[in-house]
C-alpha positions as CSV (number, residue, x, y, z in Angstrom):
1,X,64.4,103.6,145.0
2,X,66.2,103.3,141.6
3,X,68.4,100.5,143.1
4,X,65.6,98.7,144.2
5,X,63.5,98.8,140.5
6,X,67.0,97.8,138.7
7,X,67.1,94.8,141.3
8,X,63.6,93.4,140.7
9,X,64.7,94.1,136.9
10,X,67.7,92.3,136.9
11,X,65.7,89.0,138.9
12,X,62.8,89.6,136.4
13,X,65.6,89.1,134.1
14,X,67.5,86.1,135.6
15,X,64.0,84.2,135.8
16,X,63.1,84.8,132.0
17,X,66.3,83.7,131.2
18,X,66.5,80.3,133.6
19,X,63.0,79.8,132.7
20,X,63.9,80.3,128.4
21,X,66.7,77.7,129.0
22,X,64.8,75.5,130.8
23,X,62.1,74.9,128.0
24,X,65.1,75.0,125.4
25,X,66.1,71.7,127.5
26,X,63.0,70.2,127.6
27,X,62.6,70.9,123.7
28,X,65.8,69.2,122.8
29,X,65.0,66.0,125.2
30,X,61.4,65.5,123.9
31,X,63.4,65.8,120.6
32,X,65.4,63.5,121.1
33,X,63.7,60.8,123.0
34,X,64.7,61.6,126.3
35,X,61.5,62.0,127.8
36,X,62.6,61.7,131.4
37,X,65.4,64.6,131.3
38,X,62.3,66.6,129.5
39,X,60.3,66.1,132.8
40,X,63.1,67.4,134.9
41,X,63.1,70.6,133.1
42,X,59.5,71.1,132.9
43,X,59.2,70.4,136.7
44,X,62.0,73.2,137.3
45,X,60.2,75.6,135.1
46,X,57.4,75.0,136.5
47,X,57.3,77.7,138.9
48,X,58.1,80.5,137.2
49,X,55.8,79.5,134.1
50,X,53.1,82.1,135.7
51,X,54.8,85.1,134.8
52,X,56.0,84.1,131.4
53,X,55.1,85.4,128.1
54,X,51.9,83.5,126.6
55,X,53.7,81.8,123.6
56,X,56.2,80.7,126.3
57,X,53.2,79.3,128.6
58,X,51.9,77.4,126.1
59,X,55.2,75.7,125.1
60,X,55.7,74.4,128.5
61,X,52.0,72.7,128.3
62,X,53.1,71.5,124.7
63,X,56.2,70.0,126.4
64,X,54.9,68.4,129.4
65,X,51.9,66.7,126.9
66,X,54.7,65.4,124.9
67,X,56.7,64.1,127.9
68,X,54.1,62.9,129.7
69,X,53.2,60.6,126.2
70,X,56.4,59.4,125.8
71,X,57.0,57.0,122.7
72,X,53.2,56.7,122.4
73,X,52.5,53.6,124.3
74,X,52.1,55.6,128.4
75,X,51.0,52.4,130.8
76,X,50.0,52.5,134.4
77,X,50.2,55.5,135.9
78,X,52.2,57.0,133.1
79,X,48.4,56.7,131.4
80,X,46.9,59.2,134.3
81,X,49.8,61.4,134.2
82,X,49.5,61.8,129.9
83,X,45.7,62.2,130.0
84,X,45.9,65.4,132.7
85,X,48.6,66.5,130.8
86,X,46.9,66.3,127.3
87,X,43.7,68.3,129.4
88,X,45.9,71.0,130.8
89,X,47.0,72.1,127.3
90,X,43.8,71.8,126.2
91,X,42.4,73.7,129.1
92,X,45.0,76.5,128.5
93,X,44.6,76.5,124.7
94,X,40.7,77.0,125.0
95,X,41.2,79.6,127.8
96,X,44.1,81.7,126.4
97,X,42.9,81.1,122.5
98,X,46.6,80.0,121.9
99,X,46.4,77.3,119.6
100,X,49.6,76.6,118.0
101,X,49.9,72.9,118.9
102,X,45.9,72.5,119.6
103,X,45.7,70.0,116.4
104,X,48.7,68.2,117.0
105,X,47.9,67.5,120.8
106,X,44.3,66.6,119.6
107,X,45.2,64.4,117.6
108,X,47.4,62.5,120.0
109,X,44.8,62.3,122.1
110,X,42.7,60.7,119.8
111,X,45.1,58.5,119.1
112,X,45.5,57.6,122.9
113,X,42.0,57.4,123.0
114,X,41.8,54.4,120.2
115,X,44.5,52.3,121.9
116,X,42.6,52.6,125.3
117,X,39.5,51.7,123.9
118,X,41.0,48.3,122.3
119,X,43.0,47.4,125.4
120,X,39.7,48.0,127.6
121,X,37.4,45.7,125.5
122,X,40.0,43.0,124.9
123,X,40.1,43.3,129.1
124,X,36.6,43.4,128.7
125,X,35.7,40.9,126.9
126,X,38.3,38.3,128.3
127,X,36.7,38.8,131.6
128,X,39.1,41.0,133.0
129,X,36.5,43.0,134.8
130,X,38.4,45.1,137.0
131,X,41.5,46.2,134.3
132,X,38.1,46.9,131.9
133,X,36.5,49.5,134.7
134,X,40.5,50.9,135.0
135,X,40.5,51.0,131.6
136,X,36.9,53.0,130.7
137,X,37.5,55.2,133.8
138,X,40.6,56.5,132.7
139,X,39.2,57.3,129.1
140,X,36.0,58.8,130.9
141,X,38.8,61.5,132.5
142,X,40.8,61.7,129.2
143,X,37.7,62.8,127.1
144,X,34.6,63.9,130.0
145,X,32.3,64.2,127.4
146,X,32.3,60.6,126.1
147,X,30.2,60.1,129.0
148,X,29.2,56.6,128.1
149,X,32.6,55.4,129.2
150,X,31.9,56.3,133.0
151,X,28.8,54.3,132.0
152,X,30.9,51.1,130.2
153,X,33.6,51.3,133.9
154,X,30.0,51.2,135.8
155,X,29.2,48.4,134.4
156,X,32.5,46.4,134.6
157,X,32.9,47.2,138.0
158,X,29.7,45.9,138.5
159,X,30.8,42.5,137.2
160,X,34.2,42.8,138.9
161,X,32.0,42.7,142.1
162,X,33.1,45.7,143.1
163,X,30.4,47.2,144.8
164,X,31.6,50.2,146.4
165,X,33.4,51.2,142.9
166,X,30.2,50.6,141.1
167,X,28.1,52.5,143.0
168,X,30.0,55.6,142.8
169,X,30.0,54.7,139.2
170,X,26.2,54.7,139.1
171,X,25.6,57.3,141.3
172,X,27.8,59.7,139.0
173,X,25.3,58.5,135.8
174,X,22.5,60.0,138.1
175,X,23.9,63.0,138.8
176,X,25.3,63.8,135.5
177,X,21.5,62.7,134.1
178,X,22.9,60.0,132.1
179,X,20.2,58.1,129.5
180,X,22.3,56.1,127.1
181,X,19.7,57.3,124.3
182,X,21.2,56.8,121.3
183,X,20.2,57.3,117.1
184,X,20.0,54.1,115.2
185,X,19.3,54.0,111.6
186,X,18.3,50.8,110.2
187,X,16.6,49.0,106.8
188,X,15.7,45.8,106.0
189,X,18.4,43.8,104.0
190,X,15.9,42.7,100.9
191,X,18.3,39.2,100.4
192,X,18.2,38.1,103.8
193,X,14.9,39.9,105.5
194,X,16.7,41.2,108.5
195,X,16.8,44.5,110.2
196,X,20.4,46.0,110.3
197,X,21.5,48.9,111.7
198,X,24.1,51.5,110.2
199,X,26.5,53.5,111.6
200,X,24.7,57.3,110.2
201,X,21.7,58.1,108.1
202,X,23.1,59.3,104.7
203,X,25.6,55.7,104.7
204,X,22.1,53.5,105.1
205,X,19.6,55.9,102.8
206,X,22.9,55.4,100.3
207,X,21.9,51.3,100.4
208,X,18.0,52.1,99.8
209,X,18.9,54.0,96.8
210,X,21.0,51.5,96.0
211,X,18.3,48.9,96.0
212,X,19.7,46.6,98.5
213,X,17.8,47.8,101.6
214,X,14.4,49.0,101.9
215,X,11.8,49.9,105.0
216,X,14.0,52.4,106.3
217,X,13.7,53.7,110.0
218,X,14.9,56.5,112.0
219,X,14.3,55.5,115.6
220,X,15.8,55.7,119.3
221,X,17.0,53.4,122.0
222,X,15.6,52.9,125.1
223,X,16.8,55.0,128.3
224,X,19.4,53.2,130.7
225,X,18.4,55.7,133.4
226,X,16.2,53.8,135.0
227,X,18.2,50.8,135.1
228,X,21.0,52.6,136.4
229,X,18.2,54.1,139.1
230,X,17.6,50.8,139.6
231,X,21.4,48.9,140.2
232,X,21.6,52.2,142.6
233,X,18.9,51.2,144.8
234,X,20.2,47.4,144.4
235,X,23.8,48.1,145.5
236,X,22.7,50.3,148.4
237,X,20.8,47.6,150.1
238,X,24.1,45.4,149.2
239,X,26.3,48.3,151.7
240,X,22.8,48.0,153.8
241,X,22.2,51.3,153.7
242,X,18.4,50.9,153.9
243,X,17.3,54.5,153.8
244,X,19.6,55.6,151.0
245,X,18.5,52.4,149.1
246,X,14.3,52.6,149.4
247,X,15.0,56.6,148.6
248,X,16.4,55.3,144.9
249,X,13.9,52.8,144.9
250,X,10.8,55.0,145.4
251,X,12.6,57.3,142.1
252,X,13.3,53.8,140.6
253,X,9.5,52.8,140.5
254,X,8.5,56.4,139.2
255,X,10.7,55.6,136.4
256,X,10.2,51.4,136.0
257,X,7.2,50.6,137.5
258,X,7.2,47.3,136.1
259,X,10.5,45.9,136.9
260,X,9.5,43.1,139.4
261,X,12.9,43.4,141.3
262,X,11.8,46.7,143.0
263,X,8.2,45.7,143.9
């Protein structure tokens, strides 16, 4: 019996220590800019990373975050592989309350999150449709609650034509009970008489006071829903799916009765 406990100690032993060296590896390549040697270690630490010591756990999702981003500039599927890797730290952090690198990794992904908002309406906006809905989809999985970015790849795959894409796009806004409904805060510019709308409520009552803006008004958008009910219905009857299609378009009325597409 005693040989058997000092064997399972000595192998508890051996994996602590391969495991210690491993992230020691990984440490000095994501130091040093070798991002793919860094990978290598993580992936061969990766199985014994359930029995390690918390502080150890979260320096292996610190690492992988760090080597999945790279020199900062992750494209193609090095972009899929940095946002799940940026949401398992974060995962861990908020689970285990470790939060050591929480601001650091936050932060990157903010960053990330800035540069894949520029490439997707430059993509966008040149008519790159398809690269656009990537582009929005993949920042829909990188930050879940920024929900008006499944709503923005939607819509691009929309114009992209495709339908099958779209509709699971649209589909997803109606399950998730997605509105669009945003605050807008706007005044009246007193030079030029036009309405203009500002980016929070203390920066436009700061221009009233300042006596450049008056008629202020707090007020709210309209609800996308039921357009988005609506390009359901639509894009059903494109797949001919008749049934599924007059279903949305029966909820569609309830919600637009006067939109003469669905009459």
């Amino acid at each position: 019996m005693k040989k058997v406990l000092l064997a399972t100690a000595l192998l508890a032993s051996v994996v602590a220590v391969a495991q210690k060296d491993e992230l020691k590896t990984a440490k000095k390549a994501v130091k040093g800019g070798d991002f793919a040697a860094a990978k290598a270690a993580l992936k061969a630490a990766e199985p014994l990373i359930a029995n390690a010591k918390d502080s150890e756990k979260e320096d292996f999702y610190y690492l992988s975050a760090m080597a999945a981003y790279g020199n900062g500039n992750p494209q193609g599927a090095a972009v899929n592989e940095t946002i799940d890797a940026f949401n398992a730290y974060l995962d861990y952090s908020k689970s285990s309350g470790d939060t050591k690198y929480k601001a650091e990794i936050t932060k990157l992904q903010d960053e990330l999150r800035g540069k894949m908002v520029n490439s997707s309406l430059e993509a966008y906006n040149a008519g790159n449709y398809a690269v656009a809905a990537n582009g929005f989809s993949q920042l829909y999985e990188l930050v879940p609650t920024d929900t008006v970015f499944l709503f923005y790849s939607a819509a691009s795959s929309l114009n992209a034509k495709e339908y099958a894409t779209a509709l699971e796009g649209y589909k997803k806004l109606m399950e998730i009970g997605y509105t669009g409904i945003k605050d807008e805060f706007v005044a009246t510019n007193k030079e030029t008489g036009e309405e203009e709308n500002f980016n929070s409520k203390n920066l436009r009552d700061v221009q009233i006071r300042g006596g450049l803006y008056e008629n202020p008004v707090d007020r709210k958008t309209e609800s996308q829903r039921p357009q988005i009910v609506s390009t359901v219905a639509l894009l059903y009857t494109q797949e001919n799916r008749i049934d599924e299609a007059i279903e949305t378009i029966q909820e569609a009325r309830k919600l637009n009765p006067d939109e003469v597409e669905l009459i």
